[in-house]
C-alpha positions in Angstrom: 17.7 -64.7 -43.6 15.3 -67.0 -45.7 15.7 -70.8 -45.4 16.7 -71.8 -48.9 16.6 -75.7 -49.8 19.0 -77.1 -51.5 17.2 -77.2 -54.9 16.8 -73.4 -54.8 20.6 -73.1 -55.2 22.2 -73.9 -58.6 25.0 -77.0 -58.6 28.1 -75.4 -60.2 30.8 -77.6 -61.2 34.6 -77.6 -62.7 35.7 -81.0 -64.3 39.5 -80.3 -66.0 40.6 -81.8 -69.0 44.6 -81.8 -69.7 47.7 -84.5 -70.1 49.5 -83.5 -67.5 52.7 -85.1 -68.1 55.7 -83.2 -69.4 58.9 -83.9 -71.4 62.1 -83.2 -69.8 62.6 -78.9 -69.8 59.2 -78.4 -70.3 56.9 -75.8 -68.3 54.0 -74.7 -70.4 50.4 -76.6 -68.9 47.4 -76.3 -70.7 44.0 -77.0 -69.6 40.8 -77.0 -70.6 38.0 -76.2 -67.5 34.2 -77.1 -68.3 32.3 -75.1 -65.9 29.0 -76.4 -65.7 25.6 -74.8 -63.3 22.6 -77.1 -63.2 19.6 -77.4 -60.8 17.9 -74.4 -62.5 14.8 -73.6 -63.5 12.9 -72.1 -61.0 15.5 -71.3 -58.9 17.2 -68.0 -57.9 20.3 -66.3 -56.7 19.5 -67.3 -53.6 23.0 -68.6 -54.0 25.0 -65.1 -53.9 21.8 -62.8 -52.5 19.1 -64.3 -50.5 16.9 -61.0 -49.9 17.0 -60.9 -53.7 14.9 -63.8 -54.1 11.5 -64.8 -54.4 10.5 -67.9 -54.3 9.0 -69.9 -57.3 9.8 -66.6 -59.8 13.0 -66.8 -60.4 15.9 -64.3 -58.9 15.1 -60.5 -59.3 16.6 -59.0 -62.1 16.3 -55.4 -64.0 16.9 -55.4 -67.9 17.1 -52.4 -70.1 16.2 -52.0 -73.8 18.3 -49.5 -75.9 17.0 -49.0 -79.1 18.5 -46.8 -82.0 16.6 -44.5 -83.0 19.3 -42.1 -85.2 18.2 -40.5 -88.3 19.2 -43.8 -90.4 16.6 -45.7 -88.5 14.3 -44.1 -91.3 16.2 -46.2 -94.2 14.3 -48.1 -95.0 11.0 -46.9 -92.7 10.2 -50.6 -92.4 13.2 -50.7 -90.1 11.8 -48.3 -87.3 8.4 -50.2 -87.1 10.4 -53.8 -87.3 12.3 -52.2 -84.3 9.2 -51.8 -82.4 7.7 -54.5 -82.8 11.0 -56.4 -81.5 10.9 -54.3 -78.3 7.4 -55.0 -77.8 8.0 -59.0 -78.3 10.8 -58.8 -75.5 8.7 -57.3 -73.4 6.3 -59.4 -73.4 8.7 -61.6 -72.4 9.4 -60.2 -69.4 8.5 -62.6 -66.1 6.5 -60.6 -63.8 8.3 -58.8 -61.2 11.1 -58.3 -63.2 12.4 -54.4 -63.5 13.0 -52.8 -67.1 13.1 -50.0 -69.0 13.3 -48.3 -72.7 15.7 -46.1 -73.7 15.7 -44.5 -77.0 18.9 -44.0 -78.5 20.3 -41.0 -80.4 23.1 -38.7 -79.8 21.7 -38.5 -76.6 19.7 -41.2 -74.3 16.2 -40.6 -73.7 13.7 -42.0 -71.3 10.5 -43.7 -73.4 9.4 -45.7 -70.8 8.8 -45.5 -67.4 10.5 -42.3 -67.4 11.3 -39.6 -64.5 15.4 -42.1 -63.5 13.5 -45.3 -62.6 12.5 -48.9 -63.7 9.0 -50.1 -64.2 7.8 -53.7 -62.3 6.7 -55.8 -65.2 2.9 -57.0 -65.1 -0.2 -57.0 -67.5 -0.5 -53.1 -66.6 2.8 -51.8 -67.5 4.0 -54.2 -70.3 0.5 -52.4 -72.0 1.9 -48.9 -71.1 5.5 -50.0 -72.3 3.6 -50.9 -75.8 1.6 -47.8 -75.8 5.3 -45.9 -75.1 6.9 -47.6 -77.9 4.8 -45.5 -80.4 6.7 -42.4 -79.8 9.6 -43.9 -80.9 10.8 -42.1 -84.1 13.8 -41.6 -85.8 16.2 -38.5 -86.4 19.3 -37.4 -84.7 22.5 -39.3 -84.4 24.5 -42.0 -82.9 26.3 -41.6 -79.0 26.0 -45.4 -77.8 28.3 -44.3 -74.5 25.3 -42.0 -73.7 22.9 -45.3 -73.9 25.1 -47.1 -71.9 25.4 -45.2 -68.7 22.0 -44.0 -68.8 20.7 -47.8 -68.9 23.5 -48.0 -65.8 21.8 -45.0 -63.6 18.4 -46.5 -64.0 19.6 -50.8 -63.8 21.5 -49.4 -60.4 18.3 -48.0 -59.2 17.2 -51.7 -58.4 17.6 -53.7 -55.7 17.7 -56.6 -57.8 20.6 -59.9 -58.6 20.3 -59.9 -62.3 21.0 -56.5 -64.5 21.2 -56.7 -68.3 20.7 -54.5 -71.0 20.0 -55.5 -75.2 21.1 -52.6 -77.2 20.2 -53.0 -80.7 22.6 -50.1 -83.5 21.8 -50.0 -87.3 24.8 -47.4 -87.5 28.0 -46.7 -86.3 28.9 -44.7 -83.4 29.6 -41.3 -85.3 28.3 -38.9 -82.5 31.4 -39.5 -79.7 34.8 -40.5 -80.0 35.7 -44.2 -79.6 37.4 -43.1 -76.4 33.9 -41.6 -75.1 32.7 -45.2 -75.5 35.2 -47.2 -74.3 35.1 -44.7 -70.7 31.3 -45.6 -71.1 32.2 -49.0 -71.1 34.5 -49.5 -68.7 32.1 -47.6 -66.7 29.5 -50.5 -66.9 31.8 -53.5 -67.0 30.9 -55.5 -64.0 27.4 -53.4 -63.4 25.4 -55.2 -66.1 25.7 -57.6 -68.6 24.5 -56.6 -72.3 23.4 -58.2 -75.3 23.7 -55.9 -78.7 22.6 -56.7 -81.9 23.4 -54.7 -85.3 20.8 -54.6 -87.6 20.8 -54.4 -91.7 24.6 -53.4 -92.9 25.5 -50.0 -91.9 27.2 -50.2 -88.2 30.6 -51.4 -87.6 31.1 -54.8 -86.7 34.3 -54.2 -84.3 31.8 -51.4 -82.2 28.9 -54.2 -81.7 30.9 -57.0 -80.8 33.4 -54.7 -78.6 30.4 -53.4 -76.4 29.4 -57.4 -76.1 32.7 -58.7 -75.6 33.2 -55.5 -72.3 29.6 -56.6 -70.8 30.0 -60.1 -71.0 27.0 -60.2 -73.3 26.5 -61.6 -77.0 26.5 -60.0 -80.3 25.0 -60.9 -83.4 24.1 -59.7 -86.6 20.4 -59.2 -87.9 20.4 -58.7 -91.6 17.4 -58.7 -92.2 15.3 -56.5 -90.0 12.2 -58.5 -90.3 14.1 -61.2 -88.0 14.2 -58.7 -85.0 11.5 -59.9 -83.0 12.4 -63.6 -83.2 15.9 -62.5 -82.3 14.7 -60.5 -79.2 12.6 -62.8 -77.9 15.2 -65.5 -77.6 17.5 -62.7 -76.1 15.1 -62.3 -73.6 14.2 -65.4 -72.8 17.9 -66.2 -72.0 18.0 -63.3 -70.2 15.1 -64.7 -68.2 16.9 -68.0 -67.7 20.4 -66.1 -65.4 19.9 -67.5 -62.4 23.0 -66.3 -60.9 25.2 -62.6 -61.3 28.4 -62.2 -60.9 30.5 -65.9 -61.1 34.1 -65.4 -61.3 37.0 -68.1 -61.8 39.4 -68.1 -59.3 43.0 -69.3 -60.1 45.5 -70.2 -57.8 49.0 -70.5 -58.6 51.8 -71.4 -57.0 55.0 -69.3 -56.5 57.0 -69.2 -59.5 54.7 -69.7 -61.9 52.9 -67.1 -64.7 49.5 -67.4 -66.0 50.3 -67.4 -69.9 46.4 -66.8 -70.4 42.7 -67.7 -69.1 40.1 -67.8 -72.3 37.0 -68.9 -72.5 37.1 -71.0 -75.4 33.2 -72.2 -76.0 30.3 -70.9 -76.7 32.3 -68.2 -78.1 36.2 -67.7 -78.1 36.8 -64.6 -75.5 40.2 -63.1 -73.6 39.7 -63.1 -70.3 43.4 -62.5 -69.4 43.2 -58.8 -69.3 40.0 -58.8 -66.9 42.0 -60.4 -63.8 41.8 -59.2 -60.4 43.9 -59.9 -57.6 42.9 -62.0 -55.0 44.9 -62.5 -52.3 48.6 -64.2 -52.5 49.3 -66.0 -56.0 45.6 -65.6 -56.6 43.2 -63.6 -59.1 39.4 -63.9 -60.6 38.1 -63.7 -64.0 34.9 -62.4 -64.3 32.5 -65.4 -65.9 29.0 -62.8 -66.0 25.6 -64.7 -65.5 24.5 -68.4 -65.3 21.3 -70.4 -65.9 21.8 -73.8 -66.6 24.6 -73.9 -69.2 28.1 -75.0 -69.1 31.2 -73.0 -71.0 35.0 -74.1 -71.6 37.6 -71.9 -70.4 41.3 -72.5 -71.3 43.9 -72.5 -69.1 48.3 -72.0 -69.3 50.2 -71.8 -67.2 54.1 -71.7 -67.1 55.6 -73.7 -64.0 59.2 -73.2 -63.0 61.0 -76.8 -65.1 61.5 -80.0 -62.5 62.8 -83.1 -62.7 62.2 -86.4 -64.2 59.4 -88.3 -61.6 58.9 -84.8 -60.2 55.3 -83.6 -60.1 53.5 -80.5 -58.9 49.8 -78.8 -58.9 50.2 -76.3 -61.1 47.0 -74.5 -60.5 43.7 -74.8 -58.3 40.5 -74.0 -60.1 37.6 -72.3 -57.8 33.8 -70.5 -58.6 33.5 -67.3 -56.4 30.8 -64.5 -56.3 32.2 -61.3 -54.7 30.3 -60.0 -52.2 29.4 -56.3 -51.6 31.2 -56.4 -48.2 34.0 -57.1 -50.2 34.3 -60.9 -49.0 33.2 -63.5 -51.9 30.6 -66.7 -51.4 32.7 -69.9 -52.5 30.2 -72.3 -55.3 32.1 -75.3 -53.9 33.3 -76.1 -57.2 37.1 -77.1 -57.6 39.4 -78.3 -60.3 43.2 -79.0 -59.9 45.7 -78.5 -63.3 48.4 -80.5 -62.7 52.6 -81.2 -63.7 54.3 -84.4 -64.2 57.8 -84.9 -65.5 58.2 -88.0 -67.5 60.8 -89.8 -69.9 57.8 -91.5 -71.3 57.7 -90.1 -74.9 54.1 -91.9 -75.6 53.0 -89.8 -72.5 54.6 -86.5 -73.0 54.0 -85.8 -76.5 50.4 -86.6 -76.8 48.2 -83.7 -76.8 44.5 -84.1 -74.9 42.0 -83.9 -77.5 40.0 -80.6 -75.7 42.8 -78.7 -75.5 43.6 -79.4 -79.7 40.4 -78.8 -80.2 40.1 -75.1 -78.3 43.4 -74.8 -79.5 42.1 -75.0 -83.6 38.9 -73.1 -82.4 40.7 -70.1 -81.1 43.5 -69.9 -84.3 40.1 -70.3 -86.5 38.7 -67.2 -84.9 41.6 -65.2 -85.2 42.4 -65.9 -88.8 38.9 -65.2 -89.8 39.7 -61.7 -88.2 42.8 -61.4 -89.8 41.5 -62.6 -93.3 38.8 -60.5 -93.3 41.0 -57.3 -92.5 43.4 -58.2 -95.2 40.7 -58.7 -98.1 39.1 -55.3 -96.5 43.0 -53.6 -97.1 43.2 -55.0 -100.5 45.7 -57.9 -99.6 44.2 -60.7 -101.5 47.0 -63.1 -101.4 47.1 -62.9 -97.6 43.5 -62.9 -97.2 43.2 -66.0 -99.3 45.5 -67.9 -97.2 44.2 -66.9 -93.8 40.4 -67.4 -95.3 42.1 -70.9 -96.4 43.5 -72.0 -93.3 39.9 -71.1 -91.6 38.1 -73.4 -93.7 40.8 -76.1 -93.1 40.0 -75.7 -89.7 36.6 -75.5 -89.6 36.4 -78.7 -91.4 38.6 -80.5 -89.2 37.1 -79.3 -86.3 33.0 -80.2 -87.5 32.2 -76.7 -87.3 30.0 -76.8 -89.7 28.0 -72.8 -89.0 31.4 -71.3 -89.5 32.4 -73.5 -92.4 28.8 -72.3 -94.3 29.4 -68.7 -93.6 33.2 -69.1 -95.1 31.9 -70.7 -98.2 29.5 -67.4 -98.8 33.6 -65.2 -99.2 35.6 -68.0 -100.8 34.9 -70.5 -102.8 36.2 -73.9 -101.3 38.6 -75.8 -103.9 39.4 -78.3 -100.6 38.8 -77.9 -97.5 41.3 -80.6 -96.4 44.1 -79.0 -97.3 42.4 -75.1 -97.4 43.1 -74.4 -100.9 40.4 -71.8 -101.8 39.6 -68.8 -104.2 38.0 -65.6 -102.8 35.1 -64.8 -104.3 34.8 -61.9 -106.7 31.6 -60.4 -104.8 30.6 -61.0 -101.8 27.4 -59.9 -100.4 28.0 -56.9 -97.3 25.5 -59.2 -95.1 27.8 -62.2 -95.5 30.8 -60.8 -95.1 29.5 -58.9 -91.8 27.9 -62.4 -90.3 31.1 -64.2 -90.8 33.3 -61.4 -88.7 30.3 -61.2 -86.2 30.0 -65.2 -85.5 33.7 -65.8 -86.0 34.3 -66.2 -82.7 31.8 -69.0 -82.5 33.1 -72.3 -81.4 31.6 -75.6 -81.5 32.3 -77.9 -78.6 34.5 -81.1 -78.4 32.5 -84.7 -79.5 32.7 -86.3 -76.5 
């Protein structure tokens, strides 16, 4: 076992923000968990796999590169060779030593390079190779993204590395398999890599990009305009390059009694977690959190306690970082946060509601009603879209998200935002309405 120091090893920490006092008959806690890693850098997953890591580069890691390459790739042919070019600029910005490989998409999955069910080792040599590779990339055939998926599974899991991801770029939608072919494809690979997809020009289907994201713990993003791919990649990869750690999960503790209501992660983006728990051991279960570099996210946390007395006070939750090990033990980060329940008669105390969780609170209604807005003006239900478009802009203004409140003033024109009174606009361009569903679930963080 290598000696590690202490720098090589990523500081996590949990900091909780809640009022945790409670009217008389109340039982509903909320509370909002900054989970923060620092120390990074050069530093590697020494953390949750020693024999993984090399010193001075970084923890090993294996990333794959699905691009489309369906028929509609060809439309217009600028979009093919802006496709290339974007693959190429990621992998030039591979770190040596790190695994990858290409995979060209169609209604099958296809090897471009390294070929023959492995991963490449990235240096001068085969970055070149990779390059030369990308020239047979052409387009025809159709779309199967499931098929993309699980073959950029068989070849990530033929690494012993810490860090797998995959970036899967679509300019279509998924018209080759049945959406229940890609969710088994997904569920396949949630919790085996992470993934990043993009959608580029107008054509795919929002819901598919962001789904395949939102089950591999990845981001999603539009790309309008295909001459922005290689910019985009880069910083995809580049981040990539920056996980330090795979794997994190939250652990909650609750005491008997008591419900989780819901565990979100609330910023960068606004994402469900609930659904994704696993039991661990009495009253317990983890959340998968995916990979860190140095970064810090909010999660959101409710709870329902059984109701005490007046004076009465209780934890109400205990908030720990574990990475599961493949004996089936987990490594405790040594991170803790405690949500807590106090029963007062102290109006003043009770009724006033900590200003993160109002905040997360507005940022997770604003994503939803973009959604739902969106849907309605897409079914022909203006009325109801103009209200729900309304009350995001109201929102977004109070809350300074000022990204989300520029994207909504491309569909609606904004009478006041104060008060969301706004008109939808007669025509909206398909690039703007598809960049505000993709980024709705952007948040912006609290002003501290």
């Amino acid at each position: 076992m290598a000696n590690f120091s202490k720098s090589n090893v990523p500081q996590f920490s949990v900091d909780v923000y809640q009022n945790e006092y409670l009217p008389e008959g109340a039982g509903e806690v909320n509370a909002i968990v900054t989970v923060t890693a620092t120390g990074g850098g050069t530093i590697g997953s020494a953390v949750a796999a020693p024999h993984l890591y090399s010193p001075g580069q970084g923890p090993s890691a294996a990333v794959a590169i699905m691009v489309d390459c369906s028929g509609s790739m060809d439309y217009p042919p600028t979009k093919m060779r802006n496709a290339r070019d974007a693959t190429a600029a990621a992998i030039d910005t591979l770190r040596d030593g790190v695994h990858f490989a290409v995979i060209g998409g169609t209604h099958v999955a296809k090897e471009i390079y390294p070929g023959g069910g492995r991963v490449a080792v990235a240096d001068a040599t085969t970055r070149e190779q990779a390059k030369q590779a990308l020239r047979s990339l052409s387009a025809g055939g159709g779309t199967a993204i499931g098929t993309w998926l699980k073959l950029a599974d068989r070849l990530l899991s033929s690494a012993d590395v810490a860090i797998r991801h995959g970036i899967l770029l679509t300019d279509g939608r998924n018209e080759h398999e049945s959406p229940q072919d890609l969710k088994a494809a997904l569920d396949a690979c949630a919790g085996r890599f992470t993934c990043d997809a993009r959608g580029v020009g107008t054509d795919w289907e929002v819901k598919e990009v962001t789904g395949i994201a939102s089950a591999l713990l990845g981001t999603a993003d539009i790309v309008a305009d295909p001459a922005a791919l290689a910019a985009d990649f880069t910083g995809m990869m580049e981040t990539a390059m920056g996980k330090e750690v795979a794997d994190v999960s939250l652990r909650l503790w609750t005491p008997v009694d008591t419900t989780v209501k819901f565990v979100k992660q609330v910023a960068p983006t606004v994402e469900d977690l609930t659904g994704r728990r696993t039991e661990a051991g009495p009253r317990a279960g983890d959340y998968p959190l995916g990979s860190w570099g140095d970064e810090s996210r909010d999660y959101h946390v409710c709870v329902e306690v059984p109701v005490a007395g007046i004076g009465q006070e209780m934890l109400a939750g205990r908030i720990s970082l574990v990475i599961p090990q493949p004996d089936g033990s987990v490594q405790n980060l040594g991170a803790q946060g405690l949500v807590r329940a106090v029963w007062t008669d102290d109006m003043a105390a009770s009724t006033s509601i900590n200003p993160q969780v109002a905040h997360y609170t507005g940022q997770a209604e604003l994503a939803q009603v973009i959604q739902q807005g969106l849907d309605l003006r897409k079914s022909g239900d203006m009325d109801g879209a103009t209200a729900k478009l309304g009350r995001a802009v109201q929102l977004a203004s109070a809350s300074g998200n000022a990204d989300t409140a520029k994207l909504l003033a491309k569909v609606v024109d904004v009478v006041d935002a104060a008060t969301g009174t706004v008109r939808l606009k007669a025509k909206v361009a398909e690039a703007d309405e598809m960049t505000l569903e993709t980024r709705s679930t952007k948040t912006v963080r609290v002003k501290k």
